[in-house]
PLY file of the C-alpha trace (Angstrom):
ply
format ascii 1.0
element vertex 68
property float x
property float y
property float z
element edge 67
property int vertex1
property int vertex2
end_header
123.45 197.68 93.06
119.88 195.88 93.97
117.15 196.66 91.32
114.52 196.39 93.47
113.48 193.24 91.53
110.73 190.96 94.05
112.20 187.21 93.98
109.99 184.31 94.99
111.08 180.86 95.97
107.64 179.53 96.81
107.81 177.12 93.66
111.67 176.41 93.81
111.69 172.97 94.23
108.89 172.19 91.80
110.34 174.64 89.07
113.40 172.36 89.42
111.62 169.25 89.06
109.74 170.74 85.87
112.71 171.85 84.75
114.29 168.31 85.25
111.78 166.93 83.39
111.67 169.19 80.40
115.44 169.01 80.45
115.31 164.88 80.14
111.78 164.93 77.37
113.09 167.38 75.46
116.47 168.37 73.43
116.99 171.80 74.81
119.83 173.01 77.18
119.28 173.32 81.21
119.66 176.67 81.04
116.84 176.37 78.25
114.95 173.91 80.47
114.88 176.37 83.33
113.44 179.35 81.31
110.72 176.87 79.78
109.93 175.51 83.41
109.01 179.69 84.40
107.08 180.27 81.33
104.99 177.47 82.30
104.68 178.18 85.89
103.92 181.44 85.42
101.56 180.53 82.30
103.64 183.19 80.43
104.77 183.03 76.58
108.00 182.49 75.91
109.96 184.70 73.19
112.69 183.13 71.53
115.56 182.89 69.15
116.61 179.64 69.59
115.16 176.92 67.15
115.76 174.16 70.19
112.68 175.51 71.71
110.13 174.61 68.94
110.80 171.19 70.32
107.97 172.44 73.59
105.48 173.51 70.40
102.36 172.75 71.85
102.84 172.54 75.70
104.35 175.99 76.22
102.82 179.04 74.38
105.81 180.08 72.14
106.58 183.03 70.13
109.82 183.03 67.62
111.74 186.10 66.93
113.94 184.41 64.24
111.78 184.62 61.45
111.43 188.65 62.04
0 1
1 2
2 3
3 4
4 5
5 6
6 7
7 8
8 9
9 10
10 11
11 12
12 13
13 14
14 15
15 16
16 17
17 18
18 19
19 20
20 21
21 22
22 23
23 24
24 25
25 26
26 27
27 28
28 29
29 30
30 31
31 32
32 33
33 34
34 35
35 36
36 37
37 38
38 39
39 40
40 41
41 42
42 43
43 44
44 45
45 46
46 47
47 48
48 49
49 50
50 51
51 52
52 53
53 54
54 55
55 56
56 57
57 58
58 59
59 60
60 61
61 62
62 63
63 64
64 65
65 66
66 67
Protein backbone atom coordinates (compact mmCIF):
# COMPACT_ATOMS: atom_id res chain seq x y z
CA UNK A 1 0.00 0.00 0.00
CA UNK A 2 2.10 3.42 -0.81
CA UNK A 3 0.45 6.55 0.81
CA UNK A 4 1.58 8.76 -1.53
CA UNK A 5 3.79 10.27 1.22
CA UNK A 6 6.93 12.62 -0.72
CA UNK A 7 10.34 11.37 1.03
CA UNK A 8 13.46 13.49 0.79
CA UNK A 9 16.99 12.40 1.39
CA UNK A 10 18.63 15.69 0.49
CA UNK A 11 19.67 16.20 4.29
CA UNK A 12 20.28 12.42 5.13
CA UNK A 13 23.63 12.48 6.04
CA UNK A 14 23.51 15.70 8.03
CA UNK A 15 20.16 14.65 9.85
CA UNK A 16 22.33 11.69 10.95
CA UNK A 17 25.12 13.64 12.12
CA UNK A 18 22.59 16.00 14.11
CA UNK A 19 21.06 13.23 15.26
CA UNK A 20 24.49 11.75 16.42
CA UNK A 21 25.13 14.61 18.17
CA UNK A 22 21.91 15.16 20.02
CA UNK A 23 22.00 11.45 20.73
CA UNK A 24 25.71 11.83 22.55
CA UNK A 25 24.71 15.79 24.39
CA UNK A 26 21.69 14.73 25.45
CA UNK A 27 19.92 11.73 27.55
CA UNK A 28 17.25 10.81 25.10
CA UNK A 29 16.95 7.55 23.01
CA UNK A 30 18.20 7.34 19.14
CA UNK A 31 15.02 6.85 18.10
CA UNK A 32 14.32 10.14 20.24
CA UNK A 33 17.49 11.70 18.79
CA UNK A 34 16.28 11.15 15.26
CA UNK A 35 12.80 12.78 15.71
CA UNK A 36 14.60 15.85 17.53
CA UNK A 37 17.24 16.04 14.59
CA UNK A 38 13.77 16.57 11.96
CA UNK A 39 12.13 18.99 14.18
CA UNK A 40 15.14 21.00 13.96
CA UNK A 41 15.84 20.63 10.38
CA UNK A 42 12.66 21.30 9.44
CA UNK A 43 12.39 24.23 12.18
CA UNK A 44 9.17 22.40 13.27
CA UNK A 45 7.84 22.00 17.03
CA UNK A 46 8.00 18.96 18.44
CA UNK A 47 4.88 17.43 20.44
CA UNK A 48 5.64 15.12 23.04
CA UNK A 49 4.89 12.74 25.82
CA UNK A 50 8.04 11.77 26.84
CA UNK A 51 9.67 13.76 29.80
CA UNK A 52 13.36 12.75 28.18
CA UNK A 53 12.77 15.44 25.73
CA UNK A 54 12.62 18.49 28.12
CA UNK A 55 16.29 17.74 28.27
CA UNK A 56 16.43 19.87 24.31
CA UNK A 57 14.30 22.85 26.34
CA UNK A 58 15.64 25.69 24.73
CA UNK A 59 17.27 24.53 21.41
CA UNK A 60 14.23 22.79 19.92
CA UNK A 61 10.76 24.49 20.17
CA UNK A 62 8.87 21.90 22.36
CA UNK A 63 5.36 21.38 23.22
CA UNK A 64 4.33 18.64 26.10
CA UNK A 65 1.18 16.74 25.93
CA UNK A 66 1.67 15.14 29.41
CA UNK A 67 0.48 17.76 31.48
CA UNK A 68 -3.01 17.81 29.36
Amino acid sequence: MQLGLEVNYENELDEAISAGTIRGVFPVSTVGAWVASLAYSRQATLVHKDPAFEALKGHIDLLSLSSR
